[in-house]
PDB file of N, CA, C and O in Angstrom:
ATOM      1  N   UNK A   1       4.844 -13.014  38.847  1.00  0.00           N
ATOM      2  CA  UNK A   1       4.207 -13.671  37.736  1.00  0.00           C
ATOM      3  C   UNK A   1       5.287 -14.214  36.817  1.00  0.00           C
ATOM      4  O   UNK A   1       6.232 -13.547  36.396  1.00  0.00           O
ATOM      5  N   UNK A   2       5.012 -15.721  36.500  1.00  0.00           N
ATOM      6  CA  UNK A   2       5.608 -15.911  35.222  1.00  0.00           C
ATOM      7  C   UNK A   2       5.775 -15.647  34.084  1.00  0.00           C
ATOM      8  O   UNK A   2       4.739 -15.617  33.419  1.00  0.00           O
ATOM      9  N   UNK A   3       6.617 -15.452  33.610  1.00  0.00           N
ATOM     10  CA  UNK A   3       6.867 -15.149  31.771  1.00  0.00           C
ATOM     11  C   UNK A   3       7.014 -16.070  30.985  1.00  0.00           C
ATOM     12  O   UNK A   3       7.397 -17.055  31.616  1.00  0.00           O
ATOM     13  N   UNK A   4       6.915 -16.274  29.951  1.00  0.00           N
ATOM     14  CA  UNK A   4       6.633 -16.937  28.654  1.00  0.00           C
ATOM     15  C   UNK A   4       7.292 -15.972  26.990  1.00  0.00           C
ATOM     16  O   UNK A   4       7.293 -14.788  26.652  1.00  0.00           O
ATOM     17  N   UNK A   5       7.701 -17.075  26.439  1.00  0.00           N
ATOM     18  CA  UNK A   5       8.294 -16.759  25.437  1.00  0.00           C
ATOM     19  C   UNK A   5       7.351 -16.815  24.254  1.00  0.00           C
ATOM     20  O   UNK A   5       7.007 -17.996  24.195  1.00  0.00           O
ATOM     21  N   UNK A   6       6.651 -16.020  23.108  1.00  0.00           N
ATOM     22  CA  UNK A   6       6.111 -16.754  22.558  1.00  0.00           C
ATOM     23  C   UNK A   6       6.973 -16.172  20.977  1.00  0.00           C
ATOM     24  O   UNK A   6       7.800 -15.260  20.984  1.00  0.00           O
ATOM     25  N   UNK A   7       6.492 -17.027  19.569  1.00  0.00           N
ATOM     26  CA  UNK A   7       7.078 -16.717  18.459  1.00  0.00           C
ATOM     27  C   UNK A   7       5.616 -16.469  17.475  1.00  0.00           C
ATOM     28  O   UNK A   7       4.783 -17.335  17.208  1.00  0.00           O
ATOM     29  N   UNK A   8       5.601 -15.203  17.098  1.00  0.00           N
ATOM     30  CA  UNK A   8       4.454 -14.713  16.410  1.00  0.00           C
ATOM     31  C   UNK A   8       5.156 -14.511  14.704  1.00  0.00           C
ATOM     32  O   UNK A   8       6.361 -14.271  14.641  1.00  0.00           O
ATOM     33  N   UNK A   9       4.585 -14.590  13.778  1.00  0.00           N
ATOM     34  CA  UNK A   9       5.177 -14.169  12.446  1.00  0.00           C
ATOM     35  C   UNK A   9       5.008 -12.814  12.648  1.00  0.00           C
ATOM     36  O   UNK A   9       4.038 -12.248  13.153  1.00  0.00           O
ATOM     37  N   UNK A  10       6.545 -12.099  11.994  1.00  0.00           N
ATOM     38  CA  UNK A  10       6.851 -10.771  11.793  1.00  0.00           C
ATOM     39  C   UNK A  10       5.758  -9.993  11.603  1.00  0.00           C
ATOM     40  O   UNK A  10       5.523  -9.087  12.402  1.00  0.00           O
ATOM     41  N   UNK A  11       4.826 -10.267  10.376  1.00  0.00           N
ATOM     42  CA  UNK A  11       3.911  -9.647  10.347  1.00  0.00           C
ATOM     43  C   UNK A  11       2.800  -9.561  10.830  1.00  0.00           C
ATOM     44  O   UNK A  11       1.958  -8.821  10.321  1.00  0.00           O
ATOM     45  N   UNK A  12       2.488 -10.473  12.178  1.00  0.00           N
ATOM     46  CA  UNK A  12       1.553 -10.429  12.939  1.00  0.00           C
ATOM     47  C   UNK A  12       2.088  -9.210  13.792  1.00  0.00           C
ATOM     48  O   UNK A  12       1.485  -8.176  14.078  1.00  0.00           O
ATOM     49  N   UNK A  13       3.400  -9.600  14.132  1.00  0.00           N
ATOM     50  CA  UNK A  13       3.959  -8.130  14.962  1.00  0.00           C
ATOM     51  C   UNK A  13       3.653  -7.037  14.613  1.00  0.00           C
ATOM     52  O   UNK A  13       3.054  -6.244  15.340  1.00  0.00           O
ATOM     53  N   UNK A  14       3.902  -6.878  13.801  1.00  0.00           N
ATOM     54  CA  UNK A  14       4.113  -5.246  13.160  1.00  0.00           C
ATOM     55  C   UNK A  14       2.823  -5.229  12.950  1.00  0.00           C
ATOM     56  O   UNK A  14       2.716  -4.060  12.577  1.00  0.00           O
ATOM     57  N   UNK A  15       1.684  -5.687  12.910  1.00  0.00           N
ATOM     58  CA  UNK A  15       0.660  -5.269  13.145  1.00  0.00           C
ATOM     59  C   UNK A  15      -0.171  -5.027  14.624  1.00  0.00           C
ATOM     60  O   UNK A  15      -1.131  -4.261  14.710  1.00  0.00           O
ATOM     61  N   UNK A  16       0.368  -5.814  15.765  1.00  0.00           N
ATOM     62  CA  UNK A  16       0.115  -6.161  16.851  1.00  0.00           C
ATOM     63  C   UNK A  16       0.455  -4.353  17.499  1.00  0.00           C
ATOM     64  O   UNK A  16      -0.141  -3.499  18.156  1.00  0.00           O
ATOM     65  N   UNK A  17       1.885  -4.539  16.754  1.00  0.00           N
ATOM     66  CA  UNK A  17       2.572  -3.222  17.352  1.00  0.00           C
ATOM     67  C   UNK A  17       2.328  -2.019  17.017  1.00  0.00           C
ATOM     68  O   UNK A  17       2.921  -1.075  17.540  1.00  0.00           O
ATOM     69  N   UNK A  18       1.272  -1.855  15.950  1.00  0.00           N
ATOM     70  CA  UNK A  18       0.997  -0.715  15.547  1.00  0.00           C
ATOM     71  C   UNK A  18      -0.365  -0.531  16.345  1.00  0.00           C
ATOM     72  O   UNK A  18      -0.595   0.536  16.915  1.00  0.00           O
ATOM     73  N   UNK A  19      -1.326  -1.664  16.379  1.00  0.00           N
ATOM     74  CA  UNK A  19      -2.702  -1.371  16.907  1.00  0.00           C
ATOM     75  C   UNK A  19      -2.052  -1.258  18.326  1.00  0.00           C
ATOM     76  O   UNK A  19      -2.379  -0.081  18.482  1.00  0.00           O
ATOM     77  N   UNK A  20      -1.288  -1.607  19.656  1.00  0.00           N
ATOM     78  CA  UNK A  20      -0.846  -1.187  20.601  1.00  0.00           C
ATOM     79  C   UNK A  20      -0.284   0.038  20.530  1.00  0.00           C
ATOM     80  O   UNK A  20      -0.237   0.599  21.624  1.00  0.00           O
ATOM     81  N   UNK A  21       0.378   0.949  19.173  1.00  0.00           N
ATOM     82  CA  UNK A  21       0.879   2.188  19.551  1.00  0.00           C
ATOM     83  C   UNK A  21      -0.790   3.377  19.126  1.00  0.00           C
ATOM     84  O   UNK A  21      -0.812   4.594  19.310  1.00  0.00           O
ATOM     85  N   UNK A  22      -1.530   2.847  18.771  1.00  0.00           N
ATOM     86  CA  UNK A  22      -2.789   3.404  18.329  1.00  0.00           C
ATOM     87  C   UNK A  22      -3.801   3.881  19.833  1.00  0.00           C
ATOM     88  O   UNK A  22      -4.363   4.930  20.148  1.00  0.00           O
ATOM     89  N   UNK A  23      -3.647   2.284  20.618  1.00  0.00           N
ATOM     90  CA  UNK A  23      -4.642   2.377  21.558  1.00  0.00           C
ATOM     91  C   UNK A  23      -3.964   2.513  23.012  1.00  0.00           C
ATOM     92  O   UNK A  23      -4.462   2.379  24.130  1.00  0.00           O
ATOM     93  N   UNK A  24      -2.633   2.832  22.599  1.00  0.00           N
ATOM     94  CA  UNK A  24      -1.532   2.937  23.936  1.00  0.00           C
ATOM     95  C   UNK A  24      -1.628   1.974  24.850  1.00  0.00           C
ATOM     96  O   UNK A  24      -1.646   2.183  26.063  1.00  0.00           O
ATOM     97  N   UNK A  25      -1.702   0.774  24.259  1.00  0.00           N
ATOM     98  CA  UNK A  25      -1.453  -0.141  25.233  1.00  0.00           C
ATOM     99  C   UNK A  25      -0.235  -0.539  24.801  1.00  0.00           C
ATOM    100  O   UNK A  25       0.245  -0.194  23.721  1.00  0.00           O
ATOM    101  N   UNK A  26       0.778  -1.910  26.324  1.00  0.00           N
ATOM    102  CA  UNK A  26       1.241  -2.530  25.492  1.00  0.00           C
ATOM    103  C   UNK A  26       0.918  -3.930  24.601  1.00  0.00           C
ATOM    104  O   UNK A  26      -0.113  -4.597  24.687  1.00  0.00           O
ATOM    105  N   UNK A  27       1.879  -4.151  23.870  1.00  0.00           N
ATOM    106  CA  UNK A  27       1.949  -5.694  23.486  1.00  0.00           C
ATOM    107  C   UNK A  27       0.920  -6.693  24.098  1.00  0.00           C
ATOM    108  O   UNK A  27      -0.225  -7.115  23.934  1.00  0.00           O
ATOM    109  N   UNK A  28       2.189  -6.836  25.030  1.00  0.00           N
ATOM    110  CA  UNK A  28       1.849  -7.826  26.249  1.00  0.00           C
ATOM    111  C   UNK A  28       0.168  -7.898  26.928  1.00  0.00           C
ATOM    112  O   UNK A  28      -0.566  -8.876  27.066  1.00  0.00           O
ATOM    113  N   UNK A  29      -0.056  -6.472  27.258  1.00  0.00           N
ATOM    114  CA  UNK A  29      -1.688  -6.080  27.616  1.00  0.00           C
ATOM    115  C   UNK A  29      -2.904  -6.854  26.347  1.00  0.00           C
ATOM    116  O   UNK A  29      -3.744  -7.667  26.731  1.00  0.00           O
ATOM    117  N   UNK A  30      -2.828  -6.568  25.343  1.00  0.00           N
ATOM    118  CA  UNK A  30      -3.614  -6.833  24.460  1.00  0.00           C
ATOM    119  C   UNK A  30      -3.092  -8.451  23.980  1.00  0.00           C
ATOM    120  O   UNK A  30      -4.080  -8.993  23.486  1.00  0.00           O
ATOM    121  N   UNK A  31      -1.943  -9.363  23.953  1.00  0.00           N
ATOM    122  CA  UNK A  31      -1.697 -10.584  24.271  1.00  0.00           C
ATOM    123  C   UNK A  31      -2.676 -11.279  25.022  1.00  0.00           C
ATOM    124  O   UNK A  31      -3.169 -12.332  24.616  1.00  0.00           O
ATOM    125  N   UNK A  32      -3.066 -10.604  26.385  1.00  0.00           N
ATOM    126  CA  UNK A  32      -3.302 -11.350  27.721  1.00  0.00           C
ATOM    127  C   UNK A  32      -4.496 -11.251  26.949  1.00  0.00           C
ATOM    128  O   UNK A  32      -4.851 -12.286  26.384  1.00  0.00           O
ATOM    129  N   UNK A  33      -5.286 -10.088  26.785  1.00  0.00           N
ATOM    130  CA  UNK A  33      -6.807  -9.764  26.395  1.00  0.00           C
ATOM    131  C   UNK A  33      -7.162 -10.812  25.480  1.00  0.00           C
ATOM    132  O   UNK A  33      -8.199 -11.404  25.779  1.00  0.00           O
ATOM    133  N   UNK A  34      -6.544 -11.212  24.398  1.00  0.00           N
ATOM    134  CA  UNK A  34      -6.853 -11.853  23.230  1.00  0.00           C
ATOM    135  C   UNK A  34      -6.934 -13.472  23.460  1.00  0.00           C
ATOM    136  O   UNK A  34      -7.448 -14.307  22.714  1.00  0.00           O
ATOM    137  N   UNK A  35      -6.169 -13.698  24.910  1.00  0.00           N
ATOM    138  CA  UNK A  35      -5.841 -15.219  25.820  1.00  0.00           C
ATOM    139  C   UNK A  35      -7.267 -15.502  26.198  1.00  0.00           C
ATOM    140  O   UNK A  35      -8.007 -16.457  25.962  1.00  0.00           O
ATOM    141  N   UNK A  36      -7.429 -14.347  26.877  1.00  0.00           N
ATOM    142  CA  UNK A  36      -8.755 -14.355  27.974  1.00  0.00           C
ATOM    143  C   UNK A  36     -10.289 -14.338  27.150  1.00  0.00           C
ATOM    144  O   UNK A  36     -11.360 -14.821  27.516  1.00  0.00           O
ATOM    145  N   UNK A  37      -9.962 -13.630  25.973  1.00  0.00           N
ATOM    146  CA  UNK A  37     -11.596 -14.429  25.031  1.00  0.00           C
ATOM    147  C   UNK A  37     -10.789 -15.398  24.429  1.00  0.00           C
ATOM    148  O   UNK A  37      -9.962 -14.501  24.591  1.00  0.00           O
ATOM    149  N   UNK A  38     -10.331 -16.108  24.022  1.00  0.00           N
ATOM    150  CA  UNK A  38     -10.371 -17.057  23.258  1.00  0.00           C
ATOM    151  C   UNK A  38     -10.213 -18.393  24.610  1.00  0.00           C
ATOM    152  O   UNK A  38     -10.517 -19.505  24.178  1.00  0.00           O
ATOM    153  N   UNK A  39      -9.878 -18.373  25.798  1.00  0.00           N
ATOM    154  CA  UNK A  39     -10.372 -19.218  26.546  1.00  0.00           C
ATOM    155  C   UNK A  39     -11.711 -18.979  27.059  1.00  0.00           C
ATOM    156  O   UNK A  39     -12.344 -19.928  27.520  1.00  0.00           O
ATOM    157  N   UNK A  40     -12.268 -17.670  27.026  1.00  0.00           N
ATOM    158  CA  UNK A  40     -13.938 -17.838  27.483  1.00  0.00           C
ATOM    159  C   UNK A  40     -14.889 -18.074  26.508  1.00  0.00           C
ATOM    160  O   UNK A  40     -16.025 -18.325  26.911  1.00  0.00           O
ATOM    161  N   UNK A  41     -14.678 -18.051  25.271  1.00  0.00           N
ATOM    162  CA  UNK A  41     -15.154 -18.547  24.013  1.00  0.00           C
ATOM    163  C   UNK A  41     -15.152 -20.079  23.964  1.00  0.00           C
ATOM    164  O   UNK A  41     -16.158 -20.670  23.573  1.00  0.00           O
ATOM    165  N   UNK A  42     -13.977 -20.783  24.377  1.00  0.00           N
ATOM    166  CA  UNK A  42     -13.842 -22.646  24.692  1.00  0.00           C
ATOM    167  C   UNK A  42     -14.047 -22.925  25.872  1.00  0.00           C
ATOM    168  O   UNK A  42     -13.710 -24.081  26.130  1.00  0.00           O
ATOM    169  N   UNK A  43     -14.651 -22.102  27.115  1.00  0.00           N
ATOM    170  CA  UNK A  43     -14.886 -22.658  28.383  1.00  0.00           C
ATOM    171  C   UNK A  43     -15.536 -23.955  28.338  1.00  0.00           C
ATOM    172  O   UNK A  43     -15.332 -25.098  28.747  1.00  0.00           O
ATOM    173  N   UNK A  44     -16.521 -23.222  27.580  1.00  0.00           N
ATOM    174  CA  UNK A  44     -17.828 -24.895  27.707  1.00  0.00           C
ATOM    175  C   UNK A  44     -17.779 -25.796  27.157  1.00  0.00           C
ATOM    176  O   UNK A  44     -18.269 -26.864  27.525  1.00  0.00           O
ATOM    177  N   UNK A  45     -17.027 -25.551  25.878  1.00  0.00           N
ATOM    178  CA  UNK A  45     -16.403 -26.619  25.569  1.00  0.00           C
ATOM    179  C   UNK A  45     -15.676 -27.798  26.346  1.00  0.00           C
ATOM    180  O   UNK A  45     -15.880 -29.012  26.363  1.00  0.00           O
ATOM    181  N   UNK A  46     -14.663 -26.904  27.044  1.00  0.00           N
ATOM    182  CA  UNK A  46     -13.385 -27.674  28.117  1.00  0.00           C
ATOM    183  C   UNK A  46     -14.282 -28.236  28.955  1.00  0.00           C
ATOM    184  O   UNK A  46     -14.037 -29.365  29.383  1.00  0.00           O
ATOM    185  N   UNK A  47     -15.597 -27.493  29.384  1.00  0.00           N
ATOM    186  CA  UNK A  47     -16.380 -28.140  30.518  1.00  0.00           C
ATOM    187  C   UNK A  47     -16.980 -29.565  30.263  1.00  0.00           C
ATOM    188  O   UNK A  47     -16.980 -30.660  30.825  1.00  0.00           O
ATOM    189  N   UNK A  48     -17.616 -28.850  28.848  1.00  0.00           N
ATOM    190  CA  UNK A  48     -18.146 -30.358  28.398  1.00  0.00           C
ATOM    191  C   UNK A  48     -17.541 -31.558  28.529  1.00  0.00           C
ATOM    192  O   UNK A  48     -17.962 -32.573  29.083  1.00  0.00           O
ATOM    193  N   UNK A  49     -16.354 -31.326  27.885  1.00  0.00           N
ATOM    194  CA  UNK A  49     -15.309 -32.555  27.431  1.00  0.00           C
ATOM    195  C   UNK A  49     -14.203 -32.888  28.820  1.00  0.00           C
ATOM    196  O   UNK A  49     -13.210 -33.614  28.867  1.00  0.00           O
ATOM    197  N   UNK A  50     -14.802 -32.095  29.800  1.00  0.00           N
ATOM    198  CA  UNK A  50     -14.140 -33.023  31.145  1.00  0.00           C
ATOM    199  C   UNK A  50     -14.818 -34.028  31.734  1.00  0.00           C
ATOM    200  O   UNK A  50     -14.215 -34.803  32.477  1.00  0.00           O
ATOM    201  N   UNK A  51     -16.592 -34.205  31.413  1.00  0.00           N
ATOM    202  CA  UNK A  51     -17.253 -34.730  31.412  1.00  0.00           C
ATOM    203  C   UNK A  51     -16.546 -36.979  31.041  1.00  0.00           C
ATOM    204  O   UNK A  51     -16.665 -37.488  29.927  1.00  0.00           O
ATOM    205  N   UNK A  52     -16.200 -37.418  31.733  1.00  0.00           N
ATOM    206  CA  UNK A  52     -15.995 -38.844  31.916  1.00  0.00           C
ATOM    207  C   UNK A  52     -16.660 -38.998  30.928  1.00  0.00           C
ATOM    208  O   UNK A  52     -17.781 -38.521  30.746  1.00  0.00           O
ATOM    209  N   UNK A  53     -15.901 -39.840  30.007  1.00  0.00           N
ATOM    210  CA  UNK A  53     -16.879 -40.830  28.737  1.00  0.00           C
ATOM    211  C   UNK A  53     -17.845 -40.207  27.940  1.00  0.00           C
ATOM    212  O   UNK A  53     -18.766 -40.934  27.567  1.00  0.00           O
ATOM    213  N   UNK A  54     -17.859 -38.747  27.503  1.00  0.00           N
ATOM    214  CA  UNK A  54     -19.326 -37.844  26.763  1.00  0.00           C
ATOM    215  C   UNK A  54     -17.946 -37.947  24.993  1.00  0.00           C
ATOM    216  O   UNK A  54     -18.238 -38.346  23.865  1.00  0.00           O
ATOM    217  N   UNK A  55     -16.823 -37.513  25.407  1.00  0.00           N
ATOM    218  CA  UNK A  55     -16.375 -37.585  24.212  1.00  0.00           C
ATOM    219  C   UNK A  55     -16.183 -38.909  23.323  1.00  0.00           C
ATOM    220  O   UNK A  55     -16.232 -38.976  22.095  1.00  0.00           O
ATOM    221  N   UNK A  56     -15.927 -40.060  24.346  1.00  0.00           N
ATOM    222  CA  UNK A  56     -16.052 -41.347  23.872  1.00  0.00           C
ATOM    223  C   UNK A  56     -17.299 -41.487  23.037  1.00  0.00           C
ATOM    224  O   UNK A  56     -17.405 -41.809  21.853  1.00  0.00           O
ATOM    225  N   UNK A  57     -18.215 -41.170  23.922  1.00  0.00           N
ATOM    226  CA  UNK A  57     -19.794 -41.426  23.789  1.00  0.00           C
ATOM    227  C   UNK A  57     -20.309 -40.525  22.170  1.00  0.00           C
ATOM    228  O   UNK A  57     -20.982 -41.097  21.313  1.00  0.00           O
ATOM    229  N   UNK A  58     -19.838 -39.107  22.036  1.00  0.00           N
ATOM    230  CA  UNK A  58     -19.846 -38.686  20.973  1.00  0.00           C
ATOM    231  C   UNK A  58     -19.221 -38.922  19.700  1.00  0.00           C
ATOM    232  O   UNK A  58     -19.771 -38.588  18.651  1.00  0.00           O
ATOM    233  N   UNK A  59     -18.290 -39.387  19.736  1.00  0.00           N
ATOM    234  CA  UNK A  59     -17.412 -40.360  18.694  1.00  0.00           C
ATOM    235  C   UNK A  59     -18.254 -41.388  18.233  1.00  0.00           C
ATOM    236  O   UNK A  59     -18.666 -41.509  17.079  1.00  0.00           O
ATOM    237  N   UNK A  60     -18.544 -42.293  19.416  1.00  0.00           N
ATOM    238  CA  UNK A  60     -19.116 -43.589  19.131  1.00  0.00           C
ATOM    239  C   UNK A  60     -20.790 -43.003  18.339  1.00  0.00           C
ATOM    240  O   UNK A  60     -21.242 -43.477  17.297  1.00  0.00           O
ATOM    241  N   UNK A  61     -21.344 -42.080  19.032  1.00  0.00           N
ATOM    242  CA  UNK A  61     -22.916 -41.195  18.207  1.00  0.00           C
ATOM    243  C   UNK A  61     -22.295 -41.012  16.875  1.00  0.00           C
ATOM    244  O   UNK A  61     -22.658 -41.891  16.093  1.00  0.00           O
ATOM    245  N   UNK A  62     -21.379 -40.051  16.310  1.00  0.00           N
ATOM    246  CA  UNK A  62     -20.838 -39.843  15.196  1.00  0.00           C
ATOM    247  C   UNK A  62     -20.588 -40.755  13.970  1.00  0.00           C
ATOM    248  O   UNK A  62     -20.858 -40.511  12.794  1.00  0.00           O
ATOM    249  N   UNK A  63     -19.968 -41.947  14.543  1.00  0.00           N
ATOM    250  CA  UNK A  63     -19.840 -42.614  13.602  1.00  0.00           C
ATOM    251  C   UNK A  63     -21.509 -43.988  13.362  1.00  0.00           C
ATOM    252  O   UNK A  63     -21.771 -44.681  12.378  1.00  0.00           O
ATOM    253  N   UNK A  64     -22.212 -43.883  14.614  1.00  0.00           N
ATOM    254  CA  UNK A  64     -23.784 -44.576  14.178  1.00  0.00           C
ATOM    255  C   UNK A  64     -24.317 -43.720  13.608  1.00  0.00           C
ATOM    256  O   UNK A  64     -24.925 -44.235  12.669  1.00  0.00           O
ATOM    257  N   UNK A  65     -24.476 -42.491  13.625  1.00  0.00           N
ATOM    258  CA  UNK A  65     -25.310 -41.701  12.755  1.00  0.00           C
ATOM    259  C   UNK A  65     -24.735 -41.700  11.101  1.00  0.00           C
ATOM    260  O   UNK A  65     -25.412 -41.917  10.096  1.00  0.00           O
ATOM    261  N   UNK A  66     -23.391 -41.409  11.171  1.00  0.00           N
ATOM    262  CA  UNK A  66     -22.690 -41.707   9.674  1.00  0.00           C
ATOM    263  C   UNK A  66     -22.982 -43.224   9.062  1.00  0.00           C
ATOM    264  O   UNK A  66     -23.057 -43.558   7.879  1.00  0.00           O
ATOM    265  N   UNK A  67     -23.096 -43.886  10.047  1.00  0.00           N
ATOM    266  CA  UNK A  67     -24.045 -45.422   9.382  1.00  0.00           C
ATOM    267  C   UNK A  67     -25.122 -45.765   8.993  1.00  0.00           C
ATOM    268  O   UNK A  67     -25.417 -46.830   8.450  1.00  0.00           O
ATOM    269  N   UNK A  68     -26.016 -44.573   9.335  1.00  0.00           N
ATOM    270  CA  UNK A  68     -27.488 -44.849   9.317  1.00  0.00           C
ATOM    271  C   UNK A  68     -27.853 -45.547  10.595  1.00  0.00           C
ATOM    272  O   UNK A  68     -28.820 -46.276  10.370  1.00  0.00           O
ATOM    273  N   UNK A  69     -27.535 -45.603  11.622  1.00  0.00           N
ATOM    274  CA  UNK A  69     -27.838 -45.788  12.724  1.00  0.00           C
ATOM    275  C   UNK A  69     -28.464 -45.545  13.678  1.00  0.00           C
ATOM    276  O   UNK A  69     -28.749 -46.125  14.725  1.00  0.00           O
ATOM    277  N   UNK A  70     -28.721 -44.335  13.090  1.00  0.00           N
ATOM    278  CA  UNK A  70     -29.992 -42.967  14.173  1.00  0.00           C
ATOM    279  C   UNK A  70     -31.115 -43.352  14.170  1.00  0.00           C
ATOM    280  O   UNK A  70     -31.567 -44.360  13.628  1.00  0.00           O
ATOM    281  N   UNK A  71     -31.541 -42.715  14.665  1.00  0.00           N
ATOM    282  CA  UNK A  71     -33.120 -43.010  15.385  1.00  0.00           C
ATOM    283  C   UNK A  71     -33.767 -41.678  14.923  1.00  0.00           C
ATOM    284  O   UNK A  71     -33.308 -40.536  14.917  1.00  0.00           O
ATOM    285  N   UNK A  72     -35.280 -42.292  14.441  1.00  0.00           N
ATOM    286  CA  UNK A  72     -36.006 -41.032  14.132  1.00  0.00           C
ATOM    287  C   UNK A  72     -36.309 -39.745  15.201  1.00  0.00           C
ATOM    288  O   UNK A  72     -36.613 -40.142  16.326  1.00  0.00           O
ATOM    289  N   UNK A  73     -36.280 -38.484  15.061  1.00  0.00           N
ATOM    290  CA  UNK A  73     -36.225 -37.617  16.052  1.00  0.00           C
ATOM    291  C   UNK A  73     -38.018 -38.169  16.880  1.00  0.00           C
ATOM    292  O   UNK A  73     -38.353 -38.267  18.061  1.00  0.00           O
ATOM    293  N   UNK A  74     -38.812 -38.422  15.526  1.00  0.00           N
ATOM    294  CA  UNK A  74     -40.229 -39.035  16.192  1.00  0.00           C
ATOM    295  C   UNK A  74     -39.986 -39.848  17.151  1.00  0.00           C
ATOM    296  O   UNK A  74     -40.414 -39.463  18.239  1.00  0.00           O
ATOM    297  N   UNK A  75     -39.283 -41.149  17.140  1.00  0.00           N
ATOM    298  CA  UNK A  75     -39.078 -42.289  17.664  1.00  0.00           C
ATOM    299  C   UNK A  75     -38.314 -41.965  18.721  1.00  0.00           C
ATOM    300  O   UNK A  75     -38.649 -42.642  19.692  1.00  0.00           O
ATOM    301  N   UNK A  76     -37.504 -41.285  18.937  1.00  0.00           N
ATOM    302  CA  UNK A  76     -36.829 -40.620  20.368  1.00  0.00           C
ATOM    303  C   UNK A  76     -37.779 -39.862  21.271  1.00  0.00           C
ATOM    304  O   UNK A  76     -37.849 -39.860  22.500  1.00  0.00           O
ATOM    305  N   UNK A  77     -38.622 -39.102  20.193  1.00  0.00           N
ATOM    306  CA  UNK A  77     -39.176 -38.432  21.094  1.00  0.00           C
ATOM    307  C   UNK A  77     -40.023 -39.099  21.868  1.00  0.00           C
ATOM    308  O   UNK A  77     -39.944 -38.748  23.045  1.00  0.00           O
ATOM    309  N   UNK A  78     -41.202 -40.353  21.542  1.00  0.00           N
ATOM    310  CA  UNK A  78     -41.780 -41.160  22.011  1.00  0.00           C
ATOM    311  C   UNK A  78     -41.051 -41.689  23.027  1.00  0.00           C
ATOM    312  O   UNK A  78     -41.182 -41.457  24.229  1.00  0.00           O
ATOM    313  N   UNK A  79     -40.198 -42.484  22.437  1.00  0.00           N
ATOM    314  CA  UNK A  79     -39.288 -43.416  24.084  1.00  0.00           C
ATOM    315  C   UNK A  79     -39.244 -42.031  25.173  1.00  0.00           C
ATOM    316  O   UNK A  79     -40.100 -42.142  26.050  1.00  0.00           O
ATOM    317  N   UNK A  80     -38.619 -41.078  25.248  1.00  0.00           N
ATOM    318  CA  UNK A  80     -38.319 -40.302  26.057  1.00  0.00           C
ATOM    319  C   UNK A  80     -39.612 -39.805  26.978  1.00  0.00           C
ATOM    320  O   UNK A  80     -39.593 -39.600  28.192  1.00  0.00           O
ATOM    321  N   UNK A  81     -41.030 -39.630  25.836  1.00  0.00           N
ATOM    322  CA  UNK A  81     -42.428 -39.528  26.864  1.00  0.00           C
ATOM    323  C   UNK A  81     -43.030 -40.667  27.589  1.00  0.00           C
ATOM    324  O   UNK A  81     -43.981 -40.639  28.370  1.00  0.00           O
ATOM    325  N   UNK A  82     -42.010 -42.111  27.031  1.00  0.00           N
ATOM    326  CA  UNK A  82     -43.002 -43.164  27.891  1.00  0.00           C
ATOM    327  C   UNK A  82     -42.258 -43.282  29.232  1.00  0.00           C
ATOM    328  O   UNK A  82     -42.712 -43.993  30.128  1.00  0.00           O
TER     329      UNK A  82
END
């Protein structure tokens, strides 16, 4: 496995390093843990936004709705039942 360097502020350490001497893990163990939810927390995100043209497409929604550009939720809902 590869290694990686990372730079944490001192006092993230010394706190990192105390809750690892608490729960006897190391460092490194509770590093990986803290990797692994905060990428399964943005999965769907990443999923979404691999999606071809949805982020374009949401930008371009964002700024018609900030125009007054939207469509009544009534009026959507109609087109969508005909």
């Amino acid at each position: 496995m590869a290694t990686s360097t990372i730079r944490i502020p001192e006092d993230k350490k010394n706190i990192l390093k105390a809750i690892s001497s608490l729960e006897n893990k190391k460092m490194k163990d509770i590093i990986v843990q803290l990797i692994d939810e905060y990428v399964e927390r943005h999965k769907e995100t990443l999923e979404l936004l691999s999606i071809p043209g949805l982020y374009e497409s949401l930008i371009k929604s964002s700024k018609e709705f900030k125009e007054g550009k939207g469509v009544a939720i009534e009026d959507a809902k109609k087109e969508l039942e005909s």
